[in-house]
Backbone as numpy.savetxt, mean C-alpha at the origin, in Angstrom:
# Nx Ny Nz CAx CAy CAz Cx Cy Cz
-4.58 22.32 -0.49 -3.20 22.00 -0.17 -2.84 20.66 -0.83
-1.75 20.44 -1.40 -1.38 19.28 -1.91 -0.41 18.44 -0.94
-0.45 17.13 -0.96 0.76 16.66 -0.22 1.58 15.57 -0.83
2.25 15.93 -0.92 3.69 14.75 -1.08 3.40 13.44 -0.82
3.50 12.26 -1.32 3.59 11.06 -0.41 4.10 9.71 -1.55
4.80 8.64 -0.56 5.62 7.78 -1.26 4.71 6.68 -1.49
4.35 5.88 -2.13 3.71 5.12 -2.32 4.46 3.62 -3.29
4.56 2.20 -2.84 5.10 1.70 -3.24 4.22 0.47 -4.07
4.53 0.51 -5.45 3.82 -0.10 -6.45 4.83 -1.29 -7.27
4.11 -1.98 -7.33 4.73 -2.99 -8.27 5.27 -2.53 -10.05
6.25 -2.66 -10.19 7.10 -2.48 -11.27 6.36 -2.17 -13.02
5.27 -3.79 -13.07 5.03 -3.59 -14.10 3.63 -2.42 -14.02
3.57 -2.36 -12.96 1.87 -1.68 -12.56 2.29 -0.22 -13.10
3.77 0.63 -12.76 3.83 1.68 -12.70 4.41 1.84 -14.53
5.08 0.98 -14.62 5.43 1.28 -16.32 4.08 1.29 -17.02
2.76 0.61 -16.87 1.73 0.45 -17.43 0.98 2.04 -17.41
1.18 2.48 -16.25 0.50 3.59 -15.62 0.65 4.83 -16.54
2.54 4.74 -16.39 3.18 5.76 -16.95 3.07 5.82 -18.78
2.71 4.81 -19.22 2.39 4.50 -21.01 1.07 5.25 -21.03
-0.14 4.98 -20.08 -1.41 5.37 -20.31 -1.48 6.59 -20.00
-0.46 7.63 -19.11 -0.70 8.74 -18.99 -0.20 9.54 -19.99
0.97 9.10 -20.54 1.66 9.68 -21.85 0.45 9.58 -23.08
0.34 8.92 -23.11 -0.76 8.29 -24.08 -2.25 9.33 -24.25
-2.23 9.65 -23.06 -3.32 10.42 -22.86 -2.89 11.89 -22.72
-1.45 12.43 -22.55 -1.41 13.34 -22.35 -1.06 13.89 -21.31
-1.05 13.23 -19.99 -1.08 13.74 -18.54 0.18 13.24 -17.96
0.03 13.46 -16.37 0.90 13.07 -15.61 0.54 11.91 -14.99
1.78 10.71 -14.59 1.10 9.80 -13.84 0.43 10.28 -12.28
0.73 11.58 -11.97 0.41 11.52 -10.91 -1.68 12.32 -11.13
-1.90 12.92 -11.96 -2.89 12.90 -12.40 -3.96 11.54 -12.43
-3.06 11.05 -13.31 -3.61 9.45 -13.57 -4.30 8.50 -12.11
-3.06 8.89 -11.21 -3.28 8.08 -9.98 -4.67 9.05 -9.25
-4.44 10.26 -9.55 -5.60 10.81 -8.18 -6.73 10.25 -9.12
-6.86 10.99 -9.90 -8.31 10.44 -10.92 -8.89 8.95 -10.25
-7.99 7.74 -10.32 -8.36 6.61 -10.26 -8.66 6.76 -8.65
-8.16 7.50 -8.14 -8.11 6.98 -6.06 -9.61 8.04 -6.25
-9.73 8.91 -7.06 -11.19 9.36 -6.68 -12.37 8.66 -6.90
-12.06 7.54 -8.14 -12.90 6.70 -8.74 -13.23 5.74 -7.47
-12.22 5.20 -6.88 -12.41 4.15 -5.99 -13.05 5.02 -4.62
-12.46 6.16 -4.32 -13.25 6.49 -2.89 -14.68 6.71 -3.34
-14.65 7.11 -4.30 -16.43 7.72 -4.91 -17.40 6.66 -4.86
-17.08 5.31 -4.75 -17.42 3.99 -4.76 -18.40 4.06 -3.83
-19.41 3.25 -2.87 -20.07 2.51 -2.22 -19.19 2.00 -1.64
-19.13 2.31 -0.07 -17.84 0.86 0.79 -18.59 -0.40 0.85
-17.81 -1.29 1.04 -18.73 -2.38 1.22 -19.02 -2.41 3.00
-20.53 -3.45 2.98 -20.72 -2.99 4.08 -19.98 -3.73 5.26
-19.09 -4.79 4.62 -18.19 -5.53 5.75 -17.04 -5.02 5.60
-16.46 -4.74 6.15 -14.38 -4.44 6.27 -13.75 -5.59 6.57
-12.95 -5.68 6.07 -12.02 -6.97 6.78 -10.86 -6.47 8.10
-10.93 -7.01 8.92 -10.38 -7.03 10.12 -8.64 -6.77 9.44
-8.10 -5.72 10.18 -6.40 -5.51 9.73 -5.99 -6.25 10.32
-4.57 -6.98 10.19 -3.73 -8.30 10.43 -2.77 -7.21 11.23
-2.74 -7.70 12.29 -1.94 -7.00 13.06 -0.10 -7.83 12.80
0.89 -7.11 13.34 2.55 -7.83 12.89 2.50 -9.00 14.04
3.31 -9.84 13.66 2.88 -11.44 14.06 4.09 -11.11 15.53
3.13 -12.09 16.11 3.60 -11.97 17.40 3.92 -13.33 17.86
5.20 -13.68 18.56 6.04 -14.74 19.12 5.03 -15.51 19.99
4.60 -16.53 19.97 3.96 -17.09 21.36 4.85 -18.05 22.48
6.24 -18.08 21.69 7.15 -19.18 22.60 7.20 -18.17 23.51
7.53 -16.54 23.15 8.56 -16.00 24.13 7.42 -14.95 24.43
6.14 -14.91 23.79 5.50 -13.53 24.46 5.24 -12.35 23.72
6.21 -12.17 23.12 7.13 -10.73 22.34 7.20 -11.20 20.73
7.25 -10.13 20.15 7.23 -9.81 18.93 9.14 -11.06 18.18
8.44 -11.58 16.64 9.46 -12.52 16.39 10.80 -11.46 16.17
11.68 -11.71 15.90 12.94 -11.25 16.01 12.99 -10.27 14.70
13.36 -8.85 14.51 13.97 -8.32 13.37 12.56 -7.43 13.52
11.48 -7.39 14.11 10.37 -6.34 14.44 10.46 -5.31 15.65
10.27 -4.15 15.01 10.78 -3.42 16.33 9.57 -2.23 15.97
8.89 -2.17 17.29 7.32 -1.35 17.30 8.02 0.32 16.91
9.54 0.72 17.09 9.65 2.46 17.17 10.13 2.58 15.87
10.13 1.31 14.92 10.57 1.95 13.61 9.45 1.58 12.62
8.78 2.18 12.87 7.30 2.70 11.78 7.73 2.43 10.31
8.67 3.04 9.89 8.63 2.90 8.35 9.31 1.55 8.18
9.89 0.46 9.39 10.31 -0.93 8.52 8.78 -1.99 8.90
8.02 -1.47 10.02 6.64 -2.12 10.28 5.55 -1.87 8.77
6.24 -0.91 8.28 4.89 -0.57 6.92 5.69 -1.45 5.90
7.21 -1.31 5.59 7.73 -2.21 4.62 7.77 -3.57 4.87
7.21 -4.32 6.41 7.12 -5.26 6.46 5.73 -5.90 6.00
4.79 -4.73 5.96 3.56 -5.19 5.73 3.01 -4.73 4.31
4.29 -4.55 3.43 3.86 -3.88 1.99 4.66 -5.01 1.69
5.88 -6.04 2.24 6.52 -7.30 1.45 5.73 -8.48 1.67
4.63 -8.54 3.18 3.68 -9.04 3.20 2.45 -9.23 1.75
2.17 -7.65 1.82 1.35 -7.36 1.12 1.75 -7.75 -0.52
2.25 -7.33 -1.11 3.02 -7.98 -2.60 3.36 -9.46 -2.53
3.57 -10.15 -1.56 3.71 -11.63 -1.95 2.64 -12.45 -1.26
1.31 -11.70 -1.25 0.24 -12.22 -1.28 -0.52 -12.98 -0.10
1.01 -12.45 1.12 0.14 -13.31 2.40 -1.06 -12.66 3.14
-1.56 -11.57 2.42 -3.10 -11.16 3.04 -4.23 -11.66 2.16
């Protein structure tokens, strides 16, 4: 079964992607499984790093303002604008 899924990449990462798959002949989406098989096929390492949970208020208790736990897809875009400007 195949599945669909959105995945959000940095700009020059995906123009690079999309040159080397042309280049080669394929699809970028080819390109991408190939490489995600390369990396799962890997050895994990044997430590994980602990996930950063969304930052939590200590004046008031509760989560800082503009976070809201029932909207899942702005908790992942908060932690993919996290993630791209390097605060992990």
């Amino acid at each position: 079964m195949v599945e669909r899924t959105t995945v959000r990449l940095p700009e020059d990462l995906v123009r690079r992607a999309k040159r080397k798959a042309a280049a080669e002949g394929r699809t970028l989406t080819s390109l991408i499984e190939d490489g995600l098989r390369r990396i799962l096929s890997e050895q994990m390492p044997a430590a994980r790093t602990k996930r950063q949970l969304p930052p939590v208020s200590k004046a008031t208790g509760g989560l800082h303002p503009g976070v809201h736990l029932d909207d899942s897809a702005a908790l992942q875009e908060m932690d993919d604008l996290d993630y791209m400007a390097g605060r992990r």
